[in-house]
C-alpha positions in Angstrom: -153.2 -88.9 41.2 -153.8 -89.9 37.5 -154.6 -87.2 34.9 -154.0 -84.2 37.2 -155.0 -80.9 35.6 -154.3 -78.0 38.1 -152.3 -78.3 41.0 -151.8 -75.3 43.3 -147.9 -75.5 44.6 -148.9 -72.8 47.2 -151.2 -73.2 50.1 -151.4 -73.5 53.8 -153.7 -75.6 55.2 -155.1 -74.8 58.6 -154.8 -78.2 60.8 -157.8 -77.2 62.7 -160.8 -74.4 62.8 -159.7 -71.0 63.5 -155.7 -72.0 63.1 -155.5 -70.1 59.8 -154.4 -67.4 57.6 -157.7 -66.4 56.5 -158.3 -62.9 56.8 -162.0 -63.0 57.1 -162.9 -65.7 59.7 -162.0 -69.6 58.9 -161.8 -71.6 56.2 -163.5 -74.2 58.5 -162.0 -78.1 58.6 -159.3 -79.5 56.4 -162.1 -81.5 54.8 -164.2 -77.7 54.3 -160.9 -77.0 52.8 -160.7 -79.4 50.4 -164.0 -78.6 49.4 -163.2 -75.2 48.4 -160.1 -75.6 46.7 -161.5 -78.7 44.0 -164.7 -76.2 43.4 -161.9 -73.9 42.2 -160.8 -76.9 40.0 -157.8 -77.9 41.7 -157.0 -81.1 41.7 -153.9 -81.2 44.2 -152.6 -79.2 46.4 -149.1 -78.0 48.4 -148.1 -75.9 50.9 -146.4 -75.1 54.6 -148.7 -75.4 57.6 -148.1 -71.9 58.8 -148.7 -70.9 62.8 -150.6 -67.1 63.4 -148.2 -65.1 65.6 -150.6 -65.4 68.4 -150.5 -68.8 68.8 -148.4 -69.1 71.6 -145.5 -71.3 69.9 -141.8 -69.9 70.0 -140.5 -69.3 66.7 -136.8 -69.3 68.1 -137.2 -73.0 68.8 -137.0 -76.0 66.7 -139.4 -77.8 68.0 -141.5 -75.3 67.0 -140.2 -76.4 63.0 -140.8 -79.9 63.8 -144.2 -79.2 65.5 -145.2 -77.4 62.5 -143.7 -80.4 59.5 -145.8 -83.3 61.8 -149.1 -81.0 61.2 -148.3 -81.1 57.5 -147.8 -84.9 57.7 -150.9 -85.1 59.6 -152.6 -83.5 57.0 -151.3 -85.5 54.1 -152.5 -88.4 56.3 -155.4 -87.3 56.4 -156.0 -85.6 53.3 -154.7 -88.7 51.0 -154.8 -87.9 47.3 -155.3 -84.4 47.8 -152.8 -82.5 49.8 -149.0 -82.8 49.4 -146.9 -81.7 52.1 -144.9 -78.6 52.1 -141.9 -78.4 54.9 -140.2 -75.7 57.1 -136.5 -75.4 58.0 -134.7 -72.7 60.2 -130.8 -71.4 59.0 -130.4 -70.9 62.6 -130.2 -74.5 63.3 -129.1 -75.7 60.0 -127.6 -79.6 61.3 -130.8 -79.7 62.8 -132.6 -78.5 59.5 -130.9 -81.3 57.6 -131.5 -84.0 59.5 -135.3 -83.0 59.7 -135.2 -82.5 55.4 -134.0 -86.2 55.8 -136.6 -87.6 58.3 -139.3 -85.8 56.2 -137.9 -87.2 52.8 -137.7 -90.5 54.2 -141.5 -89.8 55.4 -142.4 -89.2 51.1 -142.2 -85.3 51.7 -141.2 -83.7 48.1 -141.6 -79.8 48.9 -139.9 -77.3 51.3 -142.4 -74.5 51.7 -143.5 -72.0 51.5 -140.9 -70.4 53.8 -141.4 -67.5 55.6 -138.8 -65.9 56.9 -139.9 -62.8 58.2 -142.7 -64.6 60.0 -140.8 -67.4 61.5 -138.2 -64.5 63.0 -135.0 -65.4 60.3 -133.2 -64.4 56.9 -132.5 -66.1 54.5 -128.9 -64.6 54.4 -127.6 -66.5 57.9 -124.9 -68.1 57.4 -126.5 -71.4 58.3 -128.5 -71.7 55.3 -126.3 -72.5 52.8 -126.0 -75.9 54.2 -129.4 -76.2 54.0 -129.9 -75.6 50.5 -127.4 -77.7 49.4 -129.1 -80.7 51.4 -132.4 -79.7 49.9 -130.4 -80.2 46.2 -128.9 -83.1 46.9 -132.3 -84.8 48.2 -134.3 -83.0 45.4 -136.6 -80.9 47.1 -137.6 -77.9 45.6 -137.5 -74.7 47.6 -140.5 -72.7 47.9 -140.0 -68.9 49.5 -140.7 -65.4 50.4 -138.1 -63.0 49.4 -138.5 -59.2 48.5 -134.5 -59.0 48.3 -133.5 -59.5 44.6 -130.0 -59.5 45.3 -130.4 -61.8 48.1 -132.2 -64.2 45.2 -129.7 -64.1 43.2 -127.0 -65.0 45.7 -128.7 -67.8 46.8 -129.2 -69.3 43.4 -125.7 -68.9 43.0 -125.0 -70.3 46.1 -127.6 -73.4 45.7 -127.2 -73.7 41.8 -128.5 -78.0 41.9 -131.3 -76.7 44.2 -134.6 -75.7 42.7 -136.0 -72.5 43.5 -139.8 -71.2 43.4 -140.2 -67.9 44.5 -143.0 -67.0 45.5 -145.2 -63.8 44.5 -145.5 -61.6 41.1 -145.8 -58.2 43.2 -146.8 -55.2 41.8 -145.7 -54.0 38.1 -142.7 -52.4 38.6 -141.4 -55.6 40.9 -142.9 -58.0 38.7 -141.0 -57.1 35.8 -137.5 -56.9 37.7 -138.5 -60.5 39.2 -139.7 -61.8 36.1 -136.2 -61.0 34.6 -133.9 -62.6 37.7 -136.2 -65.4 37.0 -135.4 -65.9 33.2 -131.1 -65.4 34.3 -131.4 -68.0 36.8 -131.8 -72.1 35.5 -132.7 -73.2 39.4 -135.5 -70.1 39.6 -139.2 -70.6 38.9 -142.2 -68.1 39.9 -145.3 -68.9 41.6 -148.2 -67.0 40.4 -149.7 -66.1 44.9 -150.3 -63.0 45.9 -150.5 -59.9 43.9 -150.3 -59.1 40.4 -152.1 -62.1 38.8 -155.1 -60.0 37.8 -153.1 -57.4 36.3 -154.0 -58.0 32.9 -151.2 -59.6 30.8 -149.1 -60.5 33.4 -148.6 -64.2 33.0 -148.2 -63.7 29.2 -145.2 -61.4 29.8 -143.8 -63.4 32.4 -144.2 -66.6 29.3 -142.6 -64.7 27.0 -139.8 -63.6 29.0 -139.0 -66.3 31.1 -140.5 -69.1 29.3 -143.9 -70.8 30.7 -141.8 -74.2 31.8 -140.6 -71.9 34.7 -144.3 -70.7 36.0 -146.3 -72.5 38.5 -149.6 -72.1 39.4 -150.1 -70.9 43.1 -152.9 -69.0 45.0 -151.9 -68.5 48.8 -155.1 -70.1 49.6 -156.8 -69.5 52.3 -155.2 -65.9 52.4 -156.5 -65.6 48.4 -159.6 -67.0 46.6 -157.9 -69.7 44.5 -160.9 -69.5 41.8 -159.2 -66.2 40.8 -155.5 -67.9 40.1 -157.1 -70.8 38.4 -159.5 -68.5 36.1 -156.9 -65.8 35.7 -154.4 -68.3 34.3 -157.3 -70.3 32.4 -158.3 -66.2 30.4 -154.5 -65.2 29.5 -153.7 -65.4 25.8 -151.2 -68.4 26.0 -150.7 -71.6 24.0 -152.3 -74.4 25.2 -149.0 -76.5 26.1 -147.9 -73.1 27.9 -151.2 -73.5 29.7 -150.5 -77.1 30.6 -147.6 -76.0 32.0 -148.6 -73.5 34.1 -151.2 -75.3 36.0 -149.7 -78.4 37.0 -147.0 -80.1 34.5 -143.7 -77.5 36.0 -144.9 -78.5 39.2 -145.1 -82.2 39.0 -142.1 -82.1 37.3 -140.1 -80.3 39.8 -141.4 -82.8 42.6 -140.7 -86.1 40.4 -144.3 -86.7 39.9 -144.7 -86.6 36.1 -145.3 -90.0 35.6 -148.8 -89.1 37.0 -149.7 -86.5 33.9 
């Protein structure tokens, strides 16, 4: 993992063919995968195996959670150098939730997410997740998730203030800049760059200058996304080049304990 120069802290990696997010047919084989991210330029990648809602599994059960972590551990397995592992938890079982954040830390696992509530059939806001989070801070796992709720963001940095939070998604304009801003109040609260609002022009620079780049990380929601867009996008704003640095792989490594290999 020497010299790593972009690293994409959001992805989920399809275990198998057809098993995927990809809106326009499959991203073919972990290895095809691979493939298609480092001809981006990525270098390393992390992210939550996620399961299509037609799948069959019950998202009311934790074994469904634990199913779900093992594919990701499969993958890093098999993957080795490339793919990082990102983890799942449920506030509805949250003793159950912290014992699996310390089989999977035990296991080298240094990322929760990205989480997903609305697919995985939770909030955020059950009651069980505060214990959660403050397991997740104590064992120094970042927390990747989806969230449209800004006050619901803000309680739970409150609520979670050693635990370090990426949210995930600009959004549109008008969203972006009310994000952007929560972000800059919050220490524990980073941005990932998935989803929309990337390509709007001048978006990462005002998200630099308002929130500082050491709290941006590079993320492209591949296979939903073409992750040559996030990488080029970032690589074509007008930012310093330490900024840049940054941006595509330094906040992440740093939030995961990993700078030693910059």
């Amino acid at each position: 993992m020497n010299q790593i120069r972009i690293a994409d802290c959001h992805i989920h990696p399809a275990p198998s063919p057809g098993e995927d997010y990809s809106p326009f047919g499959n991203c073919g084989s972990p290895e095809s995968q691979v493939e298609a991210l480092r001809r981006a330029g990525i270098e390393l990648a992390c992210g939550s195996v996620l399961a299509r809602g037609d799948s069959g599994r019950d998202f009311g059960k934790f074994s469904t959670i634990v199913e779900l972590n093992n594919l990701s551990l499969h993958l890093r397995d098999r993957l080795k150098g490339f793919y990082l592992p990102g983890i799942h938890v449920h506030p509805a079982f949250p003793e159950e939730s912290c014992r699996e954040l310390g089989r999977c830390r035990s296991e080298g696992v240094l990322w929760i997410g990205e989480l997903v509530g609305y697919l995985m059939g939770y909030d955020y806001d059950l009651p069980g997740m505060g214990a959660i989070l403050a397991e997740a801070g104590r064992l120094k796992m970042p927390v990747n998730f989806h969230c449209g709720n800004l006050p619901l963001i803000e309680n739970l940095c409150r609520q979670a203030p050693e635990t370090s939070f990426v949210l995930a998604h600009p959004g549109e304009c008008s969203d972006f800049r009310e994000r952007i801003k929560l972000v800059a109040k919050y220490p524990n609260l980073h941005l990932d760059l998935s989803g929309t609002g990337l390509m709007r022009l001048g978006m990462l620079r005002h998200a630099v200058s308002v929130a500082g780049a050491e709290k941006i990380l590079l993320g492209s929601d591949y296979p939903i996304c073409n992750p040559a867009m996030y990488v080029h996008c970032v690589e074509y704003e007008d930012i310093s080049p330490e900024d840049l640095r940054l941006v595509q792989s330094g906040n992440f490594l740093r939030l995961i304990g990993l700078l030693r290999f910059q």
